[in-house]
N, C-alpha and C positions, 0 to 999 in steps of 0.2 A: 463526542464533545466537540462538535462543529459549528458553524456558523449557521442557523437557519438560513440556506440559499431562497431567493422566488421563484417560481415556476417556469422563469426562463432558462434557471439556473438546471431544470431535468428535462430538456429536451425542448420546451416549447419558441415557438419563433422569437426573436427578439425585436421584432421588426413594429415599428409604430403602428400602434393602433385608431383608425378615424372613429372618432366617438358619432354616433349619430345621432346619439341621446346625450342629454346632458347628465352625468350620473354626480350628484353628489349626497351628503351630509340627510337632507332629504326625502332625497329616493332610498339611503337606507332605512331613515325612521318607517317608508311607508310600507318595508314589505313586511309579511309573516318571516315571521324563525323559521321556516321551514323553504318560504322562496330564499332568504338571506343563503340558507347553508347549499341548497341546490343546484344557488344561482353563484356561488361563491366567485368560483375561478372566472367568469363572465365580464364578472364587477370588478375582478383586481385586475382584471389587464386593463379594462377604459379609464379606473382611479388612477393608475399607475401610468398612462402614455399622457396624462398634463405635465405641463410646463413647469417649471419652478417651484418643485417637490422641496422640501425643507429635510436633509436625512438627518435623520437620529439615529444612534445603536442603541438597543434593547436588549439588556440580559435577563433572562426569565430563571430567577430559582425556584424553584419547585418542588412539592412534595409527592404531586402527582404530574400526570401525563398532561400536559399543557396546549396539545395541537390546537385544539376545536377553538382553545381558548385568542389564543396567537392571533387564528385566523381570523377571526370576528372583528381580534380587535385593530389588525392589519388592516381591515376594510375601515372601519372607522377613521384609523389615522391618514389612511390615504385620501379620505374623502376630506380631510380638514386641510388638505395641504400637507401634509407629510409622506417623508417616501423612510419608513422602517427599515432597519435589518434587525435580526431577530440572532441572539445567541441564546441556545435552549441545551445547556448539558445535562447529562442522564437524571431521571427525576430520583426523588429520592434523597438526591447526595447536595441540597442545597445549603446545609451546614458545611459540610468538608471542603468544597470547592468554591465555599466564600469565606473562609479563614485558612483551612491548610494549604489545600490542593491548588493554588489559584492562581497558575499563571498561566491558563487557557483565558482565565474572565481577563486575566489583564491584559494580555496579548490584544482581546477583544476590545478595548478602550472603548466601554460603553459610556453611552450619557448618561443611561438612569439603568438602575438597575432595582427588578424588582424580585423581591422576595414572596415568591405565592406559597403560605401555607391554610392549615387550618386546624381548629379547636382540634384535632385527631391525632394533629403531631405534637400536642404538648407530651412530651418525653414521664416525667415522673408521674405517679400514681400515689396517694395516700389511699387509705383505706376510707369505709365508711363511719367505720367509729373515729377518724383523724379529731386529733388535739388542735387549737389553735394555729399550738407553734409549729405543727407538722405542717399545717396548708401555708401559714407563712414562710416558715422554709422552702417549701416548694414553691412557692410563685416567686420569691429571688433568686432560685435555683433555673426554675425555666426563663426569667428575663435577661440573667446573668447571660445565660447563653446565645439568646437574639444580641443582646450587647455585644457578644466577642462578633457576632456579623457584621454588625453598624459599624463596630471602629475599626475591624479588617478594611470593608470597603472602604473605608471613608480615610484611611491610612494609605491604600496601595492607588484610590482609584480618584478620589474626592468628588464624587459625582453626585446628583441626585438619588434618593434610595426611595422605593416603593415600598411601604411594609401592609402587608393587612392586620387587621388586629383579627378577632375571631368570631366566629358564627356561634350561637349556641349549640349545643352536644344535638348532635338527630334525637336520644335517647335519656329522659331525665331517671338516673334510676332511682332517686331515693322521691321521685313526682313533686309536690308543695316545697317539700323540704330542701330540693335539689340546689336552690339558688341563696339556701341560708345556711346549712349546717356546713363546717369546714372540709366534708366528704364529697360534697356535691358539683360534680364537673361544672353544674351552671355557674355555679358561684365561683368556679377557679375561673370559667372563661371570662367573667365579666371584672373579676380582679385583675386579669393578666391586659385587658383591654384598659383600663383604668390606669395602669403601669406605663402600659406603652403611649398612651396620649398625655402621661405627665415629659415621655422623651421625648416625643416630637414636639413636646410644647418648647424645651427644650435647645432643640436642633433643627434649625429654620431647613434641614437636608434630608430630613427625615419625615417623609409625609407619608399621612396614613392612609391606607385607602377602607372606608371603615365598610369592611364585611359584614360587621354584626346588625348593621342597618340595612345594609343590601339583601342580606338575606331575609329579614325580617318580611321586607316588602313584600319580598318573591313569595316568601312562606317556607318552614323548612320542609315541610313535607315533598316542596317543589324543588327544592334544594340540590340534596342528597340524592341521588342514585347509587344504591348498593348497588346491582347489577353490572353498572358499567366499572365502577369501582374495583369487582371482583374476577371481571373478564380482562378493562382494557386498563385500570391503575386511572381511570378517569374520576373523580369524586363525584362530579358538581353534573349535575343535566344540562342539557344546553340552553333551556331559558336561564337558569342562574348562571352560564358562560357571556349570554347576550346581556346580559344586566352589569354584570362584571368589568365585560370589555368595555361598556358606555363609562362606567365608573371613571376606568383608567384610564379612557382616550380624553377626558373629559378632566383630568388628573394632568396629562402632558401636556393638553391644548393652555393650560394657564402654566403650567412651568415656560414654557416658552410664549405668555403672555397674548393667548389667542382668544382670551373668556371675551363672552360680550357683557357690552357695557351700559346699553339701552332697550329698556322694554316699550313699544310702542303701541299706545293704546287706542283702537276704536271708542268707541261710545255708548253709543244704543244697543240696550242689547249686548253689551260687554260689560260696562261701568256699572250698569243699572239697568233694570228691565223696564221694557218698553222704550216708543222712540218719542224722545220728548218734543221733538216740533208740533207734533200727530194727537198727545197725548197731555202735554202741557207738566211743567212741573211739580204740580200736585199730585199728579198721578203715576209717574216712573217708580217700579220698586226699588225701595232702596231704605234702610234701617231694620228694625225688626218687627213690624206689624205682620208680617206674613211669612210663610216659612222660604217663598222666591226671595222677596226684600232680603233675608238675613242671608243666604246663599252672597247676594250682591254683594252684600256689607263684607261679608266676610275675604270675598276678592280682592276686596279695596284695600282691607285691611293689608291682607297679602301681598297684594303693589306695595301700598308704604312700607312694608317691614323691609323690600327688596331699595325699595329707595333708602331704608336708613344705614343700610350694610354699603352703601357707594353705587347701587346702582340708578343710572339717572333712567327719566319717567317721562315720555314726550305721549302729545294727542294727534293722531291721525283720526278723523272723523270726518264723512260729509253731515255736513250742518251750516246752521245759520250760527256765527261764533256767538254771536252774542242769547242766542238762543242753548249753546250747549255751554256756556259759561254757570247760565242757572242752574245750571244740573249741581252744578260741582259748590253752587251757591246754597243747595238743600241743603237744611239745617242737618239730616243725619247722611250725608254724606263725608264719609272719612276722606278722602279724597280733596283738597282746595285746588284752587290755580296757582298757586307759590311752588306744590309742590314735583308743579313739571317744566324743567329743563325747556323746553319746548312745546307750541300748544298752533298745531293747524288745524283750522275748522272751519272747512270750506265746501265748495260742490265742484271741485280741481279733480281730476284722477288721482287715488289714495298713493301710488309709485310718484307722481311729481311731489307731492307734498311729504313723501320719505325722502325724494332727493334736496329736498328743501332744509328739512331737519338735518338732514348731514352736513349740509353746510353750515349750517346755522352752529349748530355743536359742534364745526372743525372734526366730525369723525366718519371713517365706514361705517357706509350699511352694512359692510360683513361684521359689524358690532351690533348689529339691530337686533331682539325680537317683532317679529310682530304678531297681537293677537288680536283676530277678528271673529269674528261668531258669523260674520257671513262667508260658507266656502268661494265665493265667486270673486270677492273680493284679496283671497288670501290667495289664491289659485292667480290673478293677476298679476298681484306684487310678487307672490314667488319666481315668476316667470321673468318681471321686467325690469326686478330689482337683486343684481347680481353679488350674491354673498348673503342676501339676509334667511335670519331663521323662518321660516313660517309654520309652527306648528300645526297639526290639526288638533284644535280645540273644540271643534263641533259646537252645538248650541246649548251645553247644557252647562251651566258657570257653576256647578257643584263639581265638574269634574276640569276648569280651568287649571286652577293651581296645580292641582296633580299631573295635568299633561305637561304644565312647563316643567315642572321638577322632573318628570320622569327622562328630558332632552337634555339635561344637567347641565343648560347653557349659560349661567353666570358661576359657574366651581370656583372656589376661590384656593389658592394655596395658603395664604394668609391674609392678615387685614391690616393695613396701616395704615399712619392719619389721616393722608392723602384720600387712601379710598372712602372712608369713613365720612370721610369731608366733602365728597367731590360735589355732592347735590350743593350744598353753601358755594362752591367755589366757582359753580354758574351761576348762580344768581348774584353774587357779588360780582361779577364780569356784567352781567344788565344794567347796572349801580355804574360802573366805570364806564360804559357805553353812552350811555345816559349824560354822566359828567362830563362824557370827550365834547358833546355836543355845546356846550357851555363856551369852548374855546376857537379862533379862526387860527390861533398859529397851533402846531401840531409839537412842535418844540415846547412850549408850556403849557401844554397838558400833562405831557409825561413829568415835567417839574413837579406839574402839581400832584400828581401821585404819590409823593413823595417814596418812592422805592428805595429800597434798603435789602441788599444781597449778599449773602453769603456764601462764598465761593472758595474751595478749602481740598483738600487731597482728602482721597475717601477714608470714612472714618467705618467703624466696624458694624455702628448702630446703625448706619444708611446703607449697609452692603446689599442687604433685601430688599431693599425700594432699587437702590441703581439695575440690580437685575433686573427687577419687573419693570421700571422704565424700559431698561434696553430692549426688551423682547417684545415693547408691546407698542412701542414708538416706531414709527411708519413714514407719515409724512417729512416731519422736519430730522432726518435720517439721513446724512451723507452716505454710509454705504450700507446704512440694515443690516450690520453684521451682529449674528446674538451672539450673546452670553451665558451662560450657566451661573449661576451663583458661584460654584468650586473655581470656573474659569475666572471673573472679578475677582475671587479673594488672592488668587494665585497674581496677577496683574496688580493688584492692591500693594504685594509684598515684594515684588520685583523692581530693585534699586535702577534698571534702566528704563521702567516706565514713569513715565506720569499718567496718574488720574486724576482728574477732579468733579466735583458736583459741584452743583447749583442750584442756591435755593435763595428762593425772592416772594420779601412779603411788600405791600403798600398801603394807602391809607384806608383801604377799606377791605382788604382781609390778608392772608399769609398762603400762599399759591405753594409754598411745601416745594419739596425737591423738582428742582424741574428740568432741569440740564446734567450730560454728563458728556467729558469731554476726554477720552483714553488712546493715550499714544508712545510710543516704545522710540529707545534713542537708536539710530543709526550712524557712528559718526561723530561729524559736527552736527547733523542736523536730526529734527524728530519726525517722528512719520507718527501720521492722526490716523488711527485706527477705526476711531469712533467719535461719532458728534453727531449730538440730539438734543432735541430740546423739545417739548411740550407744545403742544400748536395753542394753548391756553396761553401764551406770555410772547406770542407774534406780536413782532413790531412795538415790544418794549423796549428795545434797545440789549435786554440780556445777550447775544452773541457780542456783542463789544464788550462787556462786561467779562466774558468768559474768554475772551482773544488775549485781552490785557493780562487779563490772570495767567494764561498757560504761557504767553511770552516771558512773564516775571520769572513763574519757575522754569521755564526752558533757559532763560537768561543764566539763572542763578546756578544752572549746570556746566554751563561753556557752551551752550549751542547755539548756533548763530542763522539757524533757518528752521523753517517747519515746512513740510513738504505733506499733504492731502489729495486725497482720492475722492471723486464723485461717482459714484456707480448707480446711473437710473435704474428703478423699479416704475412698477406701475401706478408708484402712491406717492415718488417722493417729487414731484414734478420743483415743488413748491424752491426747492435749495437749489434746482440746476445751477443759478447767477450767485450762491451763498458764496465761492471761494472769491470771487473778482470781487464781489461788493464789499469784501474786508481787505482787497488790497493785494490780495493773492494774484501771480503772476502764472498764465496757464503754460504746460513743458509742451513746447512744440512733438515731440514725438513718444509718446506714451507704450509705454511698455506693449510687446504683444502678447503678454499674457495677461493682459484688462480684459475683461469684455468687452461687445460693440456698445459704442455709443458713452464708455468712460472715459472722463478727465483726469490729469493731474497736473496738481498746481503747487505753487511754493513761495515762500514769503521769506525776502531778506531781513532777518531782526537785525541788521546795525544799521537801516535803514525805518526803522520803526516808530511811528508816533500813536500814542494812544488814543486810542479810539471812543469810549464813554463816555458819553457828557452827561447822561441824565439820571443814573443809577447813583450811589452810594454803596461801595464796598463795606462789609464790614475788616478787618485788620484781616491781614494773609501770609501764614506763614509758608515760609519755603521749605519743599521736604528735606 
């Protein structure tokens, strides 16, 4: 009942390792299962000697022997940016030593903790002749008991919890009947799945990781390994280990706000078959006159469905624009031009016209997919565009959809308005681009926007959005320090912090939460822990909006300074001058425990004038 140590940790050098290859996220989609586990330890020391690892503690409960598992998925998270540690006590005992036994997991202060069981471990048995009320006793008999897990941890530890729900049984014994009569393990497993996604639905800490779809894909026959089960206490084969681990690395990478946010689309031969310069409009497949056309349609469909869930839609293409406009002009093309964020179509190199779209959209390429049906083209941008996805999709668009699903790169934790909204909330910034143009003084434009903000101490309903903002907010980030949701709520209820949001609508739509500003008293004066804001509402004027505010309630305390840290990254260039251009006065001699290259600064409030002139507060109470 130890900490899973690294492999430095038994002997091996600890001494930095020169990568000579670039290893990430990529190089592992492209090997076999078979190079992955061979080449394992290889690939964890180059993932592991980068710079500015994000660490996380991992506690794995389990019912079985979890190595193979760990380690797969150690590779995965190290190649997102994460540097793991891994607490893995005796399998088996993941009921006892997450409610009785549990002050090794606490000791352990993990951040997420995952609960790995399966359909094998539900405890009670009815018979096959079982009465109703017998199968419903037992399914609140075995959730009762996952329940004393959730509120153990979430009692001693308040962290993020992993649960899987379940696979179907390897074995149906009663066959047809298995997933309908009350005897029928099918039909307990999918009851007990049903149960657990009404708690998570529930419990914004309780994410699922849905096994019963994982396996499905895989197949159970591919599943299950008695064999290894009965020698080494291993269930699952190691392709259902490699399916698993992408699940869950794909599961933390959005807990800590790492999902990407844009799919970037070729054209010819991606959108639609054939190259419409070559071939002219009439004749690119696309609708359902052929069985290629309806493969395309159906791709298209699959873009939009991903654009209506938040994720936004840009066009990388060489083309003549006005020539791949028509495409998207074809009456049965499900695809318009409204509904891309973004739309290059040029004869540019397709990496300049990604670095175009990033700008353009204020975001990372390490938020990009891109899909191209030409490998030479995909093979470039991967190399010259650092961070982004480049799947292999090869050339055949019946099997597009299914290869981006299978890199699980937009996973969501959950969904809120914001996300749901964000494809509207660029296109209403084109509308406001559009209107700035109308104006010579830059002072009554923002008038005319007429803005109206909401600025307030966190409330319970926004607890879930201020995390996924904090985690996933980069640029406009004074120190990128994250958050856990348990951590916010904890900050939320602690009488010496202040926290607030921020949220700003204007005349032509409602931009949703977009600032969060969290700082703890010291003293007389407050230390800013945290300040963010949305690169979507630059140069609105919202940080004077939000300075006014925290001074009110820092005022309304007795404190008479606020004192901030600038800590550069490689993304937040943007704030270096944020503390001096609100007034902030830089401390000559900064702590030596900063980092190279950090500020701090401080601001006298009895010397204070406020700063907004073109926002509208809504009323502000003091906490």
């Amino acid at each position: 009942m130890v900490e899973h140590m690294d492999e430095r940790g038994t002997g091996e050098s600890a001494s930095p390792v020169v990568i000579e290859q670039m290893v990430n996220e990529q190089t592992l989609a492209g090997l076999s299962l078979s190079e992955l586990l061979m080449r394992r330890r290889g690939l964890r020391r180059q993932l592991a000697a980068k710079a500015g690892l994000h660490p996380v503690r991992i506690a794995v409960m389990s019912s079985s022997t979890p190595g193979e598992l760990i380690h797969l998925l150690e590779l995965w998270l190290l190649a997102s940016g994460f540097a793991p540690t891994f607490y893995t006590p005796e399998f088996g005992r993941y009921y006892v030593d997450s409610v009785h036994d549990t002050q090794a997991l606490v000791e352990f202060k993990p951040d997420i903790v995952y609960v790995h069981t399966s359909v094998l471990d539900v405890q009670g048995r009815v018979p096959m002749q079982a009465t109703e009320e017998q199968f419903a006793a037992l399914v609140k008999s075995e959730v009762a008991r996952f329940e004393e897990i959730w509120q153990s941890v979430a009692e001693k530890l308040g962290c993020i919890i992993l649960q899987n729900n379940f696979e179907l049984p390897p074995v149906a014994m009663l066959g047809n009947l298995d997933g309908t009569l009350p005897g029928g393990r099918t039909r307990l497993a999918m009851e007990l799945n049903r149960e657990f996604a009404a708690a998570s639905a529930k419990n914004p800490k309780l994410l699922l990781i849905d096994i019963c779809s994982i396996s499905a894909r895989v197949g159970l026959d591919r599943w299950f390994d008695p064999r290894r089960w009965y020698s080494y206490k291993i269930l699952t084969t190691a392709e259902a280990n490699r399916a698993l681990a992408m699940a869950l690395h794909a599961t933390i990478r959005a807990v800590y706000g790492k999902t990407r946010k844009v799919l970037v689309l070729d054209m010819d031969n991606t959108l639609w078959g054939g190259v419409i310069g070559d071939d002219g409009v009439d004749r690119i497949q696309i609708g359902n006159e052929t069985p290629m056309a309806e493969a395309y349609t159906a791709f298209q469909q699959y873009c939009l469905g991903l654009r209506e869930r938040g994720i936004l839609l840009a066009v990388c293409s060489k083309n003549n624009e006005e020539i791949a406009l028509q495409g998207l002009e074809h009456p049965e093309s499900v695809l318009k031009r409204e509904h891309f964020a973004s739309f290059q179509a040029n004869w540019d190199p397709k990496h300049e016209n990604i670095a175009r779209i990033a700008r353009e959209l204020n975001l990372g390429a390490d938020s990009f997919v891109f899909v191209d049906d030409n490998p030479a083209e995909r093979a470039i941008v991967a190399a010259q565009v650092n961070g982004i996805a480049v799947p292999e999709v090869g050339s055949d668009v019946t099997q597009y959809a299914r290869i981006i699903e299978e890199g699980r790169y937009f996973e969501a934790i959950s969904f809120s308005a914001e996300d749901l909204g964000r494809s509207a909330l660029y296109a209403e910034n084109s509308q406001r681009d559009a209107f700035e143009a109308k104006f010579a003084d830059y002072g009554e434009y923002l008038d005319s926007l007429e803005m109206v903000a909401e600025i307030a101490p966190f409330k319970p309903v926004y607890l879930e959005r201020i995390a996924q903002l904090t985690n996933k907010t980069n640029q406009f980030n004074l120190t990128t320090r994250r958050y856990t949701l348990a951590e916010m709520e904890q900050r939320a209820n602690d009488p010496d912090c202040i926290a607030l949001y921020g949220k700003l609508k204007d005349r032509f739509g409602d931009y949703g939460l977009i600032s969060v500003v969290l700082g703890h008293r010291t003293g007389d004066a407050l230390e800013i822990d945290l300040w963010l804001m949305s690169c979507r509402v630059l140069k609105r004027g919202m940080e004077a909006a939000m300075l006014d505010t925290l001074v009110e309630a820092a005022e309304s305390r007795g404190i008479t300074e606020l004192r901030g840290t600038y800590l550069p990254t490689a993304k937040n260039a943007m704030v270096a001058e944020f503390y001096p251009s609100l007034g902030f006065q830089q401390e000559a001699k900064p702590s030596a425990e900063l980092p190279e290259g950090a500020t701090r600064w401080s601001l006298d409030l009895r010397r204070y004038s406020k700063q907004n002139q073109h926002i509208q507060r809504m009323e502000f109470s003091h906490v």
